[in-house]
Each structure stands twice: as structure tokens, then as C-alpha cells.
RODO-2510 file (C-alpha; in nm, 4 decimals, decimal comma):
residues 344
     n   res          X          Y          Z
     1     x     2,2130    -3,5682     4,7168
     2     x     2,1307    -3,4721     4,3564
     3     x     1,7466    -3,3844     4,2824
     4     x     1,5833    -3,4934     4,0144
     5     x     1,2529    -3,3424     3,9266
     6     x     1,0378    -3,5769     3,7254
     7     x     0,8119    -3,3533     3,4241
     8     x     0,4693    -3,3603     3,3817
     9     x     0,3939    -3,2330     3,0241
    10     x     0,5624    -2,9068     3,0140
    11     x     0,4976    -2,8216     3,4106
    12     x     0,8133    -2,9363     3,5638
    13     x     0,7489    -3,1246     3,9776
    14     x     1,0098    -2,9767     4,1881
    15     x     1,0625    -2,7557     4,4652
    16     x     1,1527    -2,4950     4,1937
    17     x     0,7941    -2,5352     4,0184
    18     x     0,7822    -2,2872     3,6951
    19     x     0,4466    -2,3649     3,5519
    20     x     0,4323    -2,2183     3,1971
    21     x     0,1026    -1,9815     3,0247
    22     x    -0,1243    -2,0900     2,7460
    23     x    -0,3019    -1,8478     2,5375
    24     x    -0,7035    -1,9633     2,5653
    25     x    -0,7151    -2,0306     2,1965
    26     x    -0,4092    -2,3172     2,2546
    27     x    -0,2216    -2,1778     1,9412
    28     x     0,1449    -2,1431     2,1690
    29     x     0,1434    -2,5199     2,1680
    30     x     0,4508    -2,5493     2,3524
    31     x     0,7409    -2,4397     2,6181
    32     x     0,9825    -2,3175     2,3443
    33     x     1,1035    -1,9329     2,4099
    34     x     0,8286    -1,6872     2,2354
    35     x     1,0130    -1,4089     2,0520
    36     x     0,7704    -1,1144     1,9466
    37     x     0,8168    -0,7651     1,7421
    38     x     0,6206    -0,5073     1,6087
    39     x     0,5842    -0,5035     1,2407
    40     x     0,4063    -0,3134     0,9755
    41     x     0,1146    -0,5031     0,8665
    42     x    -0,0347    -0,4003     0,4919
    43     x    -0,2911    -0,6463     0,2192
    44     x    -0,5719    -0,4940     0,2680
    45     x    -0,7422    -0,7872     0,3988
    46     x    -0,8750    -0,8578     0,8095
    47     x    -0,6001    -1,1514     0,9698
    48     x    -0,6882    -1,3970     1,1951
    49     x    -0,4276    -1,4771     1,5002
    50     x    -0,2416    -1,6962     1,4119
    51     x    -0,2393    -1,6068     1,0297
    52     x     0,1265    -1,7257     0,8889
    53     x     0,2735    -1,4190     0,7058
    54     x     0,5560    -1,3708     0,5045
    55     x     0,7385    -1,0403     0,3893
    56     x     0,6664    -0,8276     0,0500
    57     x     1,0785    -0,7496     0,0829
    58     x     1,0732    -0,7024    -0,2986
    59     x     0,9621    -0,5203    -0,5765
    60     x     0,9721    -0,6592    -0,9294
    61     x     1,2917    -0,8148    -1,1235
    62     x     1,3769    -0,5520    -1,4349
    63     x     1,5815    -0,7859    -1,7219
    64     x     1,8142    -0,6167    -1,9754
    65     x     2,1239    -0,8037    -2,1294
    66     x     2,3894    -0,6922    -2,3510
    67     x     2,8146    -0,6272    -2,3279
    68     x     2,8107    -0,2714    -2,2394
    69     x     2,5754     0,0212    -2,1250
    70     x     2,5000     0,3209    -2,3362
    71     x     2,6005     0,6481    -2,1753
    72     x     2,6341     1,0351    -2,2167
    73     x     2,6518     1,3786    -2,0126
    74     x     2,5588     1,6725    -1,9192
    75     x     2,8132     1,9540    -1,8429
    76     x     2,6847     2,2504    -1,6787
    77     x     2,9379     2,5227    -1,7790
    78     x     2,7292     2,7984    -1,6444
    79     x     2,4098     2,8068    -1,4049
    80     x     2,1502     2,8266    -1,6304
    81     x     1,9123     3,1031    -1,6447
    82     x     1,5209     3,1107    -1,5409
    83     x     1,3274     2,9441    -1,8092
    84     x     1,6322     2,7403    -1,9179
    85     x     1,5570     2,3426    -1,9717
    86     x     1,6979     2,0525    -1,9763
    87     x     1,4903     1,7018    -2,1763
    88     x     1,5642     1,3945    -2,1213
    89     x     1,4062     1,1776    -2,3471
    90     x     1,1395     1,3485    -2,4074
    91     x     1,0733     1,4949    -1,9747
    92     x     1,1577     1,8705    -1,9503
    93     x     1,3396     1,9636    -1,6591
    94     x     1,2689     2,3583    -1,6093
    95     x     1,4848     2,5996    -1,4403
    96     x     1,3068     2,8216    -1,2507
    97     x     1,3233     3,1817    -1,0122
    98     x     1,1420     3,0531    -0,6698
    99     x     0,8756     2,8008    -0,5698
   100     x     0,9943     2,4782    -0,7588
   101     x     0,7254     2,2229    -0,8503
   102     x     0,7550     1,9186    -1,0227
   103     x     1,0209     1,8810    -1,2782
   104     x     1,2028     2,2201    -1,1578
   105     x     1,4794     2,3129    -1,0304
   106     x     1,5520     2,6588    -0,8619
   107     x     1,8981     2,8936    -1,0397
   108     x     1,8123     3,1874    -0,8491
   109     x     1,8678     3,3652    -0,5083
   110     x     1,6044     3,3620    -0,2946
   111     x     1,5745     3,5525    -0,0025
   112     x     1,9039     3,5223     0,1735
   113     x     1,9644     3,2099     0,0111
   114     x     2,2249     3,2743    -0,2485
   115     x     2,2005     3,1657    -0,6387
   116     x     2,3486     2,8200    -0,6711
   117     x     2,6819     2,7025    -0,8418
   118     x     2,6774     2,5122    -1,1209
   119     x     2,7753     2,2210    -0,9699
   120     x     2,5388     2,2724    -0,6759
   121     x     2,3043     2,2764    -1,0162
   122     x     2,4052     1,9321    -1,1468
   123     x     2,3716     1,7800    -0,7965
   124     x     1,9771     1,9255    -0,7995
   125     x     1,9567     1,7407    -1,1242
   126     x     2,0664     1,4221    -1,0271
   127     x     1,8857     1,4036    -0,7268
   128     x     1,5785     1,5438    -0,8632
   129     x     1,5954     1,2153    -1,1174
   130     x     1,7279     0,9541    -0,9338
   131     x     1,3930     1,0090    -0,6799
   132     x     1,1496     1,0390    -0,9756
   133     x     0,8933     0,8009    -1,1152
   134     x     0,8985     0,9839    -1,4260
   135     x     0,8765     0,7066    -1,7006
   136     x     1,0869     0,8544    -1,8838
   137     x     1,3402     0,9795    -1,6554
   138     x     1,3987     0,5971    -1,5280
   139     x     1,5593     0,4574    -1,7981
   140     x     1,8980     0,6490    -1,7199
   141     x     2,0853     0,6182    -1,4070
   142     x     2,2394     0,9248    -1,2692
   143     x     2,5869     1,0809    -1,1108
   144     x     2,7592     1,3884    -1,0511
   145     x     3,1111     1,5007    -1,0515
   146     x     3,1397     1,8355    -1,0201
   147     x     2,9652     2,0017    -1,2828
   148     x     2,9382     1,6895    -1,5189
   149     x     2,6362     1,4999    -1,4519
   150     x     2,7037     1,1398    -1,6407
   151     x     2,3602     0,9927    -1,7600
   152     x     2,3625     0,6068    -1,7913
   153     x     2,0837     0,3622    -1,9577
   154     x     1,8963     0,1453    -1,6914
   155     x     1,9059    -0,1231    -1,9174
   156     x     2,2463    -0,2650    -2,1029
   157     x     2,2698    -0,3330    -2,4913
   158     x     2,2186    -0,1375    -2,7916
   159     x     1,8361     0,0189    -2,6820
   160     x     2,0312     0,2556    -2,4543
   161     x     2,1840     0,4354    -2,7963
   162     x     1,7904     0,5751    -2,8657
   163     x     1,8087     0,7813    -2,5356
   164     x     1,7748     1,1256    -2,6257
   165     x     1,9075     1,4691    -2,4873
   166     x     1,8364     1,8345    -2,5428
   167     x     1,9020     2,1849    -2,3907
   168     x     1,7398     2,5045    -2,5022
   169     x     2,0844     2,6721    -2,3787
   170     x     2,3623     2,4643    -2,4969
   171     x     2,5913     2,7340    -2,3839
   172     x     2,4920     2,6424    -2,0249
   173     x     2,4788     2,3041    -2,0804
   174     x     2,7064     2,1228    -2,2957
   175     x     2,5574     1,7631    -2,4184
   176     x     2,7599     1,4924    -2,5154
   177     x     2,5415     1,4327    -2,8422
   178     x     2,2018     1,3786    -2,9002
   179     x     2,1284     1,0808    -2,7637
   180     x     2,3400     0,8288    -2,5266
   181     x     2,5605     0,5944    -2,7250
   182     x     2,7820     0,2857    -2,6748
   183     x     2,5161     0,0287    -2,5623
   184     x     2,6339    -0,2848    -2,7536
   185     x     2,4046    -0,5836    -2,7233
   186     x     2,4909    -0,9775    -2,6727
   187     x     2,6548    -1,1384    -2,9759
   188     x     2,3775    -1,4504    -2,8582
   189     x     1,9831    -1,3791    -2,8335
   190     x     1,9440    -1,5743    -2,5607
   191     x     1,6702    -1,4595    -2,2838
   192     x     1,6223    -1,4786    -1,9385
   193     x     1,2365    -1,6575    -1,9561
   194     x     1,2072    -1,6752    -1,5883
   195     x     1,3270    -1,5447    -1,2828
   196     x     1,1849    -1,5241    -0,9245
   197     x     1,2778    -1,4129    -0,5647
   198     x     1,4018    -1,6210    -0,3190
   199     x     1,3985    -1,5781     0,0347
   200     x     1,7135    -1,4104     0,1040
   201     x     1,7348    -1,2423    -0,2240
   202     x     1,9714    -0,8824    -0,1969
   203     x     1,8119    -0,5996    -0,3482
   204     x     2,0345    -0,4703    -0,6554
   205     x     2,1682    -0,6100    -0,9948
   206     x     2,2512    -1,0162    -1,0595
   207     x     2,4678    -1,0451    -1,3195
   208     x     2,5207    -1,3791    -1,5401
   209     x     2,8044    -1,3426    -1,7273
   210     x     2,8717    -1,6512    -2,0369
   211     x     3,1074    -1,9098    -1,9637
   212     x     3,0338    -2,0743    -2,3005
   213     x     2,7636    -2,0795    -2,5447
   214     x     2,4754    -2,2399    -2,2929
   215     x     2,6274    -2,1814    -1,9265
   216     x     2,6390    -1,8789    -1,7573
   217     x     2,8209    -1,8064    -1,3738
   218     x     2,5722    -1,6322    -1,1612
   219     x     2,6800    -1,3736    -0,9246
   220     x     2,4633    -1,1456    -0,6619
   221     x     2,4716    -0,7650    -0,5957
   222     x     2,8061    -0,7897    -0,3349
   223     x     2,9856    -0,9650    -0,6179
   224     x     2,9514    -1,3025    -0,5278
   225     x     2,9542    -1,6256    -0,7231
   226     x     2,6440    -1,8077    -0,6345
   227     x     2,6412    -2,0676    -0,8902
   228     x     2,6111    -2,1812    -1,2664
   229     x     2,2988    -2,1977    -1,4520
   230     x     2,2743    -2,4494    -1,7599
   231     x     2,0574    -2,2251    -2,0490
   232     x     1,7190    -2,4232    -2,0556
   233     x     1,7250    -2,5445    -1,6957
   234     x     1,6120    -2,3551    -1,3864
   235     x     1,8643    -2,1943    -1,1626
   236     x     1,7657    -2,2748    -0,8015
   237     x     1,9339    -2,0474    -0,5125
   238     x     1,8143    -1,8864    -0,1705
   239     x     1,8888    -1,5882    -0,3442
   240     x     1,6676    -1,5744    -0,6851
   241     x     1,5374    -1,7982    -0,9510
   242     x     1,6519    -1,8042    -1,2991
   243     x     1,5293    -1,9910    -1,6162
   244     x     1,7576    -1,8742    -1,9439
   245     x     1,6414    -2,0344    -2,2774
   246     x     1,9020    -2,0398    -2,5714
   247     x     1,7651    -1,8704    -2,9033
   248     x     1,8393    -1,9057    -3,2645
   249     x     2,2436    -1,7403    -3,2409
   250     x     2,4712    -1,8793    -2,9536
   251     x     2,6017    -1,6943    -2,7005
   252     x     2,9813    -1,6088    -2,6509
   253     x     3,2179    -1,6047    -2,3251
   254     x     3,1092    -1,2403    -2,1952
   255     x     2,7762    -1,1956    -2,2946
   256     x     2,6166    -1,0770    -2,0234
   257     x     2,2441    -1,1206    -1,8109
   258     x     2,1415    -0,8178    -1,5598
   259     x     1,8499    -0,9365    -1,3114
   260     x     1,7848    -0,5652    -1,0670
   261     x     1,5915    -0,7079    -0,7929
   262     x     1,4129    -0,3717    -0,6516
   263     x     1,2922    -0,3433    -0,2661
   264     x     0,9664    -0,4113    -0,2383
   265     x     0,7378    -0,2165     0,0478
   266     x     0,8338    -0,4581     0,3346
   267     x     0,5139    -0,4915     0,4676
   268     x     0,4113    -0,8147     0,6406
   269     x     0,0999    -1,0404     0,4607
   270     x    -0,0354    -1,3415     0,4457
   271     x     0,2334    -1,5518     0,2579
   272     x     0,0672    -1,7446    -0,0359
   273     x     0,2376    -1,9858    -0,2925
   274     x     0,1747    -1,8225    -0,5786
   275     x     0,3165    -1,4754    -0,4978
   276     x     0,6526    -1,3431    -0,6245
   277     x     0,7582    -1,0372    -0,3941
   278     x     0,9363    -1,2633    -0,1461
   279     x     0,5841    -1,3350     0,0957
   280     x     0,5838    -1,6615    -0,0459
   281     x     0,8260    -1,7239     0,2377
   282     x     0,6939    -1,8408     0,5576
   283     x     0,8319    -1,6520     0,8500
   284     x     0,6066    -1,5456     1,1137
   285     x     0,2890    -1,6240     1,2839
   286     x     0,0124    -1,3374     1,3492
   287     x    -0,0015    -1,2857     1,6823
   288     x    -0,3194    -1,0911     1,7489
   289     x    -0,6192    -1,0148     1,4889
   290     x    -0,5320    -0,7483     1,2984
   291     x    -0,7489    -0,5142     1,0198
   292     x    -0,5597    -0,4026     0,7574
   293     x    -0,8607    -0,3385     0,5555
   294     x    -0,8144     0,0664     0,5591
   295     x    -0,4486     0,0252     0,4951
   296     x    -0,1369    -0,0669     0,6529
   297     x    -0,1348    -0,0696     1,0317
   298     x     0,1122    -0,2055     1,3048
   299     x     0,0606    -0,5220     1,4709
   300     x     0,2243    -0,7566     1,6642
   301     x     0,3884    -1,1301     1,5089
   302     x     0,5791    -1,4122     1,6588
   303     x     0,9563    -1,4782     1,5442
   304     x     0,9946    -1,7789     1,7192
   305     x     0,7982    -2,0530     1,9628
   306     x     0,6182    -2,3700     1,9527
   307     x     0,2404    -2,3152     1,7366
   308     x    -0,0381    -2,5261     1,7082
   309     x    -0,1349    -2,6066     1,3109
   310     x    -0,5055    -2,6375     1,4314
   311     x    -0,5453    -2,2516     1,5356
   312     x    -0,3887    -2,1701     1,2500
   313     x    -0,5217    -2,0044     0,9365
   314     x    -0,2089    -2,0860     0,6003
   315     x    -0,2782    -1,8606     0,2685
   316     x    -0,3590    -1,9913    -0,1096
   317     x    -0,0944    -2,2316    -0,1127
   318     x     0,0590    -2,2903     0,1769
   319     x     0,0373    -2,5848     0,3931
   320     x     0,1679    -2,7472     0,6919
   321     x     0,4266    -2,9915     0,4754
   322     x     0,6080    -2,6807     0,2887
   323     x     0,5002    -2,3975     0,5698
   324     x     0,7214    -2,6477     0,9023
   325     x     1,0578    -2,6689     0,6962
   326     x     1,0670    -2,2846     0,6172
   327     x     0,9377    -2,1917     0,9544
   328     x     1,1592    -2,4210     1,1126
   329     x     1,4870    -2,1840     1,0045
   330     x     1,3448    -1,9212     1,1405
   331     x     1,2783    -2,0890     1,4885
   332     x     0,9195    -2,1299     1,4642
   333     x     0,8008    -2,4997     1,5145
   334     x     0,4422    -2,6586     1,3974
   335     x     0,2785    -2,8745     1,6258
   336     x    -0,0499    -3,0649     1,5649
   337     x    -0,1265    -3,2629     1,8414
   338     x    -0,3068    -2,9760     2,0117
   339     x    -0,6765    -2,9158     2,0307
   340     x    -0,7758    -2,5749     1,9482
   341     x    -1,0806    -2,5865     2,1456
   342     x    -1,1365    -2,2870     2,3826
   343     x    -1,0386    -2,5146     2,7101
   344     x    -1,2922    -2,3214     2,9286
***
């Protein structure tokens, strides 16, 4: 004989009876698996439970087009000597005895620590740029082979060519010339007028590379082809937002868009419509009240379950209508049939 258990709401009548727990507050509105991790919480702000928060997964979108990036080097024929330095557009790079600070870069022994190579010098140098903030010292990119550290402009096209180099020991440090050279711009002036994240935009450089004079083929970090924008109309993906408007000269097969999407800090917030770093994305609900107010703390959200609209709080923005379809990906599903009276 085959038992079938009739269901009361969500409490099942059986001989197997697995009643199921309701937070007080009635925002679990339903039987659905609850999936829950510990996050890093940041804003600034005090969050209500239930709060729906979205990600801060990037940084800002730098823009540069052009055919070709300008480029130079740096070869270190000998380790220079204390007091030695190296500028890079205008940033002095020191070379110093002991205790390194800033901008400097140690060329002597120390201790039982012998002197360093010269290439062991051109790696310090490239690592001591690529980490710095230095406004200068971030419009190259930097690599090292051996003792020839290759300096590249950030951004492509012909403003790379006024990047400038200097050594107060050129016989330590050979330069390639005076500035970087071979940037070569667009033959079109269009410009990218828009672009935002989306939410599962890859942190490096989009390229859109000219098909013909007003279409462009998009393609993300990994290389893939992710569509084709039409200059003047936006460019909808998961991935990233573009608008490109045509200027005065068209643009040619080749010329060439780069969008480098940057990480942003990660933290979890309050998503809200309006912002840009990816936490306009809906993707989890706040599960406890957490005070962010002294900076970023750890707290707990939920991934996935059944939630109750009316014990929840949305940001600037957001609402139940465009909040339930983004959610919904992520296994999180909005119910509003719930009270959120306290039920005692």
C-alpha cells in the first residue's frame, strides 16, 4: 500500500512529519533550501536584515583607443650605484644603500644579504611600479626579461609617444630614447561616450576592434567575441555596456576601442540603481543587522531561499519588479504574500 501524505502549507501530515523553522520577523517566507556565507560587508552605512545587497566587484572603466601602443626600455647593463636614478615621466626612482622607502630600490649588500644582479635590479623595478599608485608611474605598464625592463603606455594611440625617460647614469642604464614612441592613434575620431558594468563583467581589457566605418566586434578579456555594437546605439551584454558615437572622420577596419574594467574592492552593499561598480546587481539578502558605520566588517547574507518582500528593506532604485528577475538567477525567490508582523 502506497502512502500518501496530504500537505498542510509547508508542514507535510505523515508519519514522517518534518515541520520546517520561521525566523520571528517572517522574512524566510518559504520551504526552499537556505544557502548562507560569510561575506565582507563595507558602505559605511547601518543594514537592516533583510537589506538586498549587491557586490562593488569593480573599479572604474579606463578608455583609450588607437592602432598600436607606444613603448620603450630600460636596459640595466650594470647595477647601478647608490644615489643612481631612474624618472619616469617625471617620478624618480632612487637607488639606494639600506632601508628603502618609497620610490627606492636597494643596489647594495646588506648584512649577509648579497648586492643584487642587474637583472634581480630590473625585476625590483618592475615590481616596485606595477604595485604603485604613483600618477605618474601608471600610465606605463611594466615587464622584465632579464635585464631589459620593457615600459608600455596604459593607454593606446599617439599620447603614449609624450612618455618620458631619464637616467642620471646612462652607463648603467641604457634608455631606448627619451620618451616612449610608436603609439599611433585611430585613423576615425570616434569615442566610446558610454560604458558600464554588467553583472558578470571580467576584470581586464575589452577590445572593439572596426569592422567598417560604424560597427565594431566586441570581444572580452579571455578573447571572446561577445557581440557587435552599431556606433550610436548602446551595446547591451551581461558582461559591460557600451555606447560609441561616430565623430567628424570615419573609422577604418582595425581601428581599435580598449575598455580595462579594474577590480573593484568586493565588498558587499546595498545594491542601488544608479551605481556603476557592479552593486547595481541584486544578489543577496542581509541576513542579520549589520553596522558598517566604522568600516567594513563581516556579516552573514543569504545565497539562496524563499524571502518575504514585506521584511525587506530595497536601495535607491531598486524594487521588487527589477530586484525578483535578477535574484531569481541566483536562486533567491521574492514572495509577498507574507505578513511581516512579529507573529507573537
Amino acid at each position: 500500500m502506497t502512502y500518501n501524505p496530504t500537505q498542510y502549507g509547508d508542514n507535510p501530515i505523515g508519519p514522517f512529519i518534518q515541520p520546517y523553522a520561521y525566523i520571528p520577523d517572517q522574512l524566510i517566507a518559504g520551504d526552499a533550501k537556505v544557502i548562507t556565507a560569510s561575506v565582507q560587508i563595507g558602505g559605511g552605512v547601518q543594514y537592516q536584515r533583510g537589506t538586498v545587497m549587491g557586490v562593488s566587484g569593480f573599479g572604474t572603466f579606463t578608455t583609450s583607443a588607437g592602432t598600436a601602443f607606444a613603448s620603450g626600455n630600460v636596459t640595466f647593463a650594470a647595477v647601478p650605484t647608490v644615489g643612481d636614478t631612474l624618472t619616469l615621466n617625471g617620478t624618480v626612482i632612487s637607488f639606494v644603500a639600506q632601508n628603502p622607502i618609497g620610490n627606492q630600490i636597494v643596489v647594495a649588500a646588506t648584512g649577509t644579504t648579497p648586492a643584487p644582479t642587474a637583472a634581480q635590479v630590473a625585476g625590483a623595478v618592475v615590481a616596485l611600479c606595477s604595485g604603485s599608485t604613483d600618477t605618474n608611474l601608471v600610465k606605463f605598464t611594466y615587464s622584465a626579461a632579464g635585464t631589459v625592463v620593457t615600459l608600455t603606455a596604459a593607454s593606446a594611440g599617439t599620447s603614449g609617444n609624450a612618455l618620458t625617460l631619464a637616467t642620471s647614469d646612462s652607463a648603467a642604464m641604457t634608455l631606448s630614447g627619451a620618451t616612449l614612441s610608436g603609439g599611433v592613434n585611430n585613423t576615425g575620431n570616434a569615442t566610446v561616450t558610454s560604458v558600464t558594468a554588467g553583472s558578470k563583467l571580467i576584470s581586464g581589457t575589452y577590445t572593439a576592434v572596426c569592422t567598417a566605418s560604424t560597427t565594431a566586434t566586441v570581444y572580452n578579456p579571455l578573447g571572446e567575441q561577445i557581440g557587435v555594437l552599431t556606433f550610436g546605439t548602446a551595446f547591451k551584454n551581461p558582461e559591460l555596456n557600451i555606447t560609441i558615437t561616430a565623430g567628424g572622420t570615419a573609422c577604418v577596419a582595425g581601428d581599435t576601442f580598449y575598455l580595462l574594467a579594474t577590480p573593484g574592492s568586493g565588498l558587499y552593499v546595498m545594491a542601488t540603481a544608479l551605481a556603476t561598480d557592479g552593486s547595481e546587481n541584486p544578489t543577496a539578502i542581509l541576513a542579520d543587522f549589520v553596522d558598517a558605520t566604522g568600516g567594513t566588517v563581516t556579516g552573514p547574507v543569504y545565497l539562496a531561499g524563499e524571502f518575504n518582500t514585506n521584511a525587506m528593506t530595497f536601495g535607491d532604485g531598486i524594487t521588487i519588479a527589477n530586484a525578483a528577475p535578477a535574484l531569481r538567477i541566483q536562486g533567491i525567490y521574492l514572495k509577498n504574500a507574507v505578513t511581516a508582523a512579529d507573529p507573537n
